[in-house]
C-alpha angles and dihedrals in degrees: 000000000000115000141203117229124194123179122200114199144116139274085226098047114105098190090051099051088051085049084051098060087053094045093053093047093056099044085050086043097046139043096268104153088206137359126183135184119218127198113207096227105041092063094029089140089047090054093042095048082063106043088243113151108182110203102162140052140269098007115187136185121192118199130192118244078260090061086242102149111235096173147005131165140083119309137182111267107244138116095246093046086064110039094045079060093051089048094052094042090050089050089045089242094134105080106138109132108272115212115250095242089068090056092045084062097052095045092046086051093048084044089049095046096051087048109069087189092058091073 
């Protein structure tokens, strides 16, 4: 099953921008169909439209091909962490409920993407 994977996190994190070098290993290492990374202040009005605080890094929300949210919350930043995820959301293991706010992000990103005047 292809994934979606989204980080939340912050330029001035370091302990985000070492998670980034992680997350991007894995996305290139594994079939995730898209991964962004999303810095919280860059798309502070993205985030806002939505109602989406982000108080912990990283944060990270993993969404089926179908858009369909599995997770979304704060993890630890390792390598294991993340790939233990991938592996329960491709075996449709995650299904604790997943606030709305988190699929309205997903849905506005897909909406974004298939809009080239959106960027």
């Amino acid at each position: 099953m292809s994934l979606q994977l989204i980080c939340l996190c912050a330029e001035w994190c370091g302990t985000c921008r070492d998670f980034r070098v992680l997350f991007d290993r894995h996305a290139a290492s594994t079939d995730v169909d898209r991964t962004l990374w999303l810095d919280i202040e860059t798309h502070e009005d993205l985030l806002d439209d939505l109602g989406i605080e982000v108080e912990n890094f990283p944060t990270l929300v993993i969404a089926r091909a179908d858009q369909s949210v599995c997770f979304a919350g704060p993890i630890t930043p390792f390598a294991e962490t993340l790939a233990r995820l991938c592996r329960a959301a491709r075996a449709d293991e995650l299904r604790a409920p997943v606030e709305g706010h988190w699929q309205a992000l997903v849905t506005r990103l897909a909406a974004d993407d298939a809009d080239p005047s959106s960027r």
